[in-house]
C-alpha positions in Angstrom: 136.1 -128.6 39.0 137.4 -124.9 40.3 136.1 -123.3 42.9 135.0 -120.8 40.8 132.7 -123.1 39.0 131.0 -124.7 41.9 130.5 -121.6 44.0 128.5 -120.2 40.4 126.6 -123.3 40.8 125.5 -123.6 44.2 124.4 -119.7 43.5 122.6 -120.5 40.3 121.0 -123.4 42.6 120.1 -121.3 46.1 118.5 -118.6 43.9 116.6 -121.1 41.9 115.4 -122.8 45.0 114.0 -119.4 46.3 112.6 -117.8 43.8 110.7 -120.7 42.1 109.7 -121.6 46.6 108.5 -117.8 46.5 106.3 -118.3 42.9 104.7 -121.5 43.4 103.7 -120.9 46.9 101.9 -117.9 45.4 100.4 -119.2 42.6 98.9 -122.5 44.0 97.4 -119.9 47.3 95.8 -117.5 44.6 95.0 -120.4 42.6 93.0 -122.2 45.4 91.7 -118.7 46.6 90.8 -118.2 42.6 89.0 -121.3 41.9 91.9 -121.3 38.5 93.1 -125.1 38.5 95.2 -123.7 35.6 97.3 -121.5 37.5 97.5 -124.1 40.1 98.5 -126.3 37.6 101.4 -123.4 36.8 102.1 -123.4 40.5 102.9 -127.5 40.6 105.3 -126.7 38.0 107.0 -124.0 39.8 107.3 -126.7 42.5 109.2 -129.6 41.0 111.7 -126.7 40.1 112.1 -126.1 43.5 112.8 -130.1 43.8 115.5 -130.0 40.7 117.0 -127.0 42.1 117.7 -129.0 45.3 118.7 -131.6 43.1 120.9 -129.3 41.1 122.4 -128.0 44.5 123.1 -132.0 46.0 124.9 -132.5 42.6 126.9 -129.8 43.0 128.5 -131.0 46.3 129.4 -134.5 44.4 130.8 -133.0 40.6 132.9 -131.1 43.1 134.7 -134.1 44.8 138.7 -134.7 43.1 138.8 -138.5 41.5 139.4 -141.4 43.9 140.5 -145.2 43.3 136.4 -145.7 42.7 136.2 -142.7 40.0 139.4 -142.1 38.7 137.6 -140.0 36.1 136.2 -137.8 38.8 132.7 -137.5 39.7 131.4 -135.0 37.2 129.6 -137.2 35.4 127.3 -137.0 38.1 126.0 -133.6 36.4 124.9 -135.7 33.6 122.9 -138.1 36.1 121.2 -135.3 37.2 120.3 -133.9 34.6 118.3 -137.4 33.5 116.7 -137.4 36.8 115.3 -133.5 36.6 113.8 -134.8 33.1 111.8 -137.9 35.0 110.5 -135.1 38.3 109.4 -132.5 35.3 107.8 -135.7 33.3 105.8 -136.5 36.4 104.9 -133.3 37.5 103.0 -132.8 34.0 101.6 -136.2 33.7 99.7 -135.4 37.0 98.4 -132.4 35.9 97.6 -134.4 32.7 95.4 -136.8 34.4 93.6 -134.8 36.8 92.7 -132.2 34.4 91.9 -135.0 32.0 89.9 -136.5 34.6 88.0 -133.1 35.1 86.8 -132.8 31.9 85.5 -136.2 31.5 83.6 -136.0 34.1 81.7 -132.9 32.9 81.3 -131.0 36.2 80.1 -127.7 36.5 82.8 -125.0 37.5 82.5 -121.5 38.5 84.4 -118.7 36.9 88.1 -118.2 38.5 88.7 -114.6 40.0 90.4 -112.1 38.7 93.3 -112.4 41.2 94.5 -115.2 39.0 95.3 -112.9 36.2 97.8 -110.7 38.3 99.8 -113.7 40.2 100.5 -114.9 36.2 101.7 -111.5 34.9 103.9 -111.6 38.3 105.0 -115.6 37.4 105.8 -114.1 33.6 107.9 -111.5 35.1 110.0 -113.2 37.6 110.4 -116.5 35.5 111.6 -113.9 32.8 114.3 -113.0 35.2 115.4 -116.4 36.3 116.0 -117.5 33.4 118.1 -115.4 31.6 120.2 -115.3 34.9 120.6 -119.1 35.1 120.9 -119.5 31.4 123.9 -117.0 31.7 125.5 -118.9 34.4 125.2 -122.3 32.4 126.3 -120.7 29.5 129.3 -119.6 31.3 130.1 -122.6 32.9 129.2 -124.8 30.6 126.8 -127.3 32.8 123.9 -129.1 31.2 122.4 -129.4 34.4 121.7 -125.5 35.2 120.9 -124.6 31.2 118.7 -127.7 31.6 116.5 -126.0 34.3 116.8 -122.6 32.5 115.3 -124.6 29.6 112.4 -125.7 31.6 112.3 -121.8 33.3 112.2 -120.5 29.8 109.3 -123.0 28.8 107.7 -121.9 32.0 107.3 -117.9 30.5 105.2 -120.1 28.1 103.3 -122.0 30.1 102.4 -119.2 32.2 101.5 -116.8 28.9 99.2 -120.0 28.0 97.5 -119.8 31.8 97.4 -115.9 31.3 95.5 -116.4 27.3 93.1 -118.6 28.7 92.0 -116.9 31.7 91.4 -113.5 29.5 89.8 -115.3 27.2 88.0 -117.2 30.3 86.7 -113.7 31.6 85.8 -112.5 27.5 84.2 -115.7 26.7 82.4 -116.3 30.2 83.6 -119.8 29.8 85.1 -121.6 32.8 86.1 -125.0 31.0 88.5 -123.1 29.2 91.1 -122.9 32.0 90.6 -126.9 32.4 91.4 -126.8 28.7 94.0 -124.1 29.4 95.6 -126.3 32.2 95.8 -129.7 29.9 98.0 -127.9 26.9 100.0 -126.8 29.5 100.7 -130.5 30.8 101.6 -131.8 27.4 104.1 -129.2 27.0 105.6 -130.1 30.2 105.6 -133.4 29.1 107.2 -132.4 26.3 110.0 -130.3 27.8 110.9 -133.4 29.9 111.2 -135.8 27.0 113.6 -132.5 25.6 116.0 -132.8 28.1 116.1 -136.7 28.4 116.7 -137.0 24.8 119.9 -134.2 25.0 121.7 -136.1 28.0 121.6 -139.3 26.2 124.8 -138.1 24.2 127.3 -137.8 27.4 125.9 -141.1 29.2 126.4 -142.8 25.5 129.9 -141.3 24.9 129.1 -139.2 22.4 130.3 -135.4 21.4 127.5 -132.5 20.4 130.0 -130.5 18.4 131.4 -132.9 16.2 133.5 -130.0 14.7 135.9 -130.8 17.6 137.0 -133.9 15.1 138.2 -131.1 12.6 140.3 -129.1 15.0 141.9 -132.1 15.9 142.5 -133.3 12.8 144.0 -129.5 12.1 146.0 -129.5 15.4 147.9 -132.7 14.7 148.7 -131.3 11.0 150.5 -128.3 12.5 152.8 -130.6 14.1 155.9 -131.6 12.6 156.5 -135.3 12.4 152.8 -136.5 13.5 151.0 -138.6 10.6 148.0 -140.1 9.6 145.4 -139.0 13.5 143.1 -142.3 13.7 141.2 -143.8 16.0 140.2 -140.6 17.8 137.5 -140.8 20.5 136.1 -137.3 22.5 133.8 -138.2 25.0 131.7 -135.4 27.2 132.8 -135.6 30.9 129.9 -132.3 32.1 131.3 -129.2 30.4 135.0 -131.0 29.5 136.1 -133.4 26.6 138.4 -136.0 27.2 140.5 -137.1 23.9 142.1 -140.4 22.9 143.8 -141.0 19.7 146.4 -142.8 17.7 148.9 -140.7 15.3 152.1 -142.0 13.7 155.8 -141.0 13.5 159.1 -142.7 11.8 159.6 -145.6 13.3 163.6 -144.7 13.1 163.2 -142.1 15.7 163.7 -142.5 19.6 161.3 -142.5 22.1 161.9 -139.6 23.6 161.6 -138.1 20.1 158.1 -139.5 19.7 157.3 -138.6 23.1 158.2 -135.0 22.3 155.8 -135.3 19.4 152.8 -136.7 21.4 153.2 -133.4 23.7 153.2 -131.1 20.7 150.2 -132.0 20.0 148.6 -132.1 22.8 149.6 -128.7 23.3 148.3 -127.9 20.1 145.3 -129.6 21.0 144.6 -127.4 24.0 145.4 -124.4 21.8 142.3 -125.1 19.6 139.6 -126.9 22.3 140.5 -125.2 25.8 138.3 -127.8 27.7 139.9 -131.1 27.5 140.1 -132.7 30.8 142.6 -134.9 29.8 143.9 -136.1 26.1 145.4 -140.1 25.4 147.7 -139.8 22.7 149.2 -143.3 21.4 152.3 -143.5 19.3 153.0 -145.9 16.1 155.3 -146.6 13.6 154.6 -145.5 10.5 152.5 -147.4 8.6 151.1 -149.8 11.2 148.1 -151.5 10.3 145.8 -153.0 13.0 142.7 -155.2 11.8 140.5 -154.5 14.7 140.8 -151.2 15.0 136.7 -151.5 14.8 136.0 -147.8 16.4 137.2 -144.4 16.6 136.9 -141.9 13.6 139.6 -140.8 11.1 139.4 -138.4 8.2 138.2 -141.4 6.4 134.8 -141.9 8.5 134.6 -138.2 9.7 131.3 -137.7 8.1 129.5 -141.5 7.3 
């Protein structure tokens, strides 16, 4: 990991932390002050971002760490890790809100209309949220960590959340109805819930081995035609290590030629390789004869399987 990249991150992080600290704290004051359990419903959420962000920000300090005997690998799968547990606080954070707005509207209680003041704190949440995250979703973008464009993800879902908190309080005041920011606050807990269950799902790929972009398969297939003397890439097997690939394959030369010869082959097209997918962290290239046949060679694609 460069220097570069982990400075980015622990900025990304810090600003997170302080700007989401500055919005919740406001909203769950006015919303208290207010009487709007929909804003401070909005305000909870603006809270476990300040948890991931502190989160993001320990994770940082670990991706950075160079491989050891323990993770020879490195420790950037760590990102990934993180990224699972943001999904679980964000999950939590809008099944509470769930319940005890559920519980509220069971119960039937009578509730007195929410001040104005609640209106003007959501504009503000809009605003700022706005701002966060099209900075952090640059700075993923950029770097390439699922761990920073996952809380720009949930930063961008919380514009929408806070738009819902700002419809149903106008239409609160209009309508003279208080219940609707109870009803307000439990659509914005199932769309929490649902953001959460987003971001689980996407970092199942990396922890299982697997590749987004399975185009990647193509440009290596392409890179080991452009190389005189490599045959027949099998076996091949890209796994995501946070925003890096690493390769392994098998590709065959004539068995006539010398080792150094197929040596100098196997770095051809790794070079080639790095010409067409810049972010391999590192790439496994095995050598055989021509012609080699191996019956339990069970896994890996090939042209052949590319697309079954």
């Amino acid at each position: 990991m460069t220097l570069e990249r982990t400075q980015e991150l622990k900025r990304a992080s810090w600003i997170g932390i302080l700007g989401n600290a500055f919005l919740a704290s406001l909203k769950i004051l006015v919303g208290f002050i207010s009487g709007s359990l929909a804003v401070i419903g909005d305000g909870i959420d603006s809270l476990s971002d300040v948890l991931t962000y502190i989160i993001t920000l320990f994770t940082t300090r670990i991706i950075s760490k160079p491989p050891d005997c323990k993770y020879p690998y490195g420790y950037r799968k760590a990102e990934t890790i993180s990224t699972k547990v943001l999904s679980f606080i964000i999950f939590f954070a809008g099944a509470q809100l769930l319940i005890s707005t559920g519980s509220r509207l069971i119960s039937g209680e009578q509730r007195e209309m929410p001040s104005i003041i609640a209106i003007y704190v959501t504009v503000l949440s809009i605003i700022g949220k706005g701002i966060l995250a099209a900075w952090q979703f640059k700075i993923g973008k950029r770097n390439k960590s699922s761990m920073i464009i996952a809380n720009a993800k949930n930063m961008r879902n919380d514009i929408l959340i806070s738009a819902s908190v700002l419809i149903g309080l106008i239409f609160t005041f209009i309508l003279k109805l208080p219940t609707l920011d109870l009803i307000t606050a439990l659509f914005v807990s199932l769309w929490i819930i649902k953001v959460a269950f987003g971001i689980f799902q996407e970092s199942n790929m990396e922890l299982m081995d697997g590749v987004q972009d399975i185009d990647v398969y193509n440009k290596i297939f392409k890179a080991v035609d452009e190389v005189k003397g490599a045959q027949n890439p099998h076996r091949i097997r890209v796994r995501q290590l946070a925003n890096m690939l690493l390769i392994a394959m098998d590709i065959e030369v004539n068995k006539n030629i010398s080792v150094e010869d197929a040596h100098e082959i196997s770095m051809k097209v790794e070079e080639r390789l790095r010409l067409y997918i810049p972010n391999i962290y590192d790439a496994l290239i095995h050598i055989e004869p021509e012609g080699n046949i191996e019956e339990n060679e069970v896994y890996g694609i090939s042209k052949e399987n590319l697309n079954t």
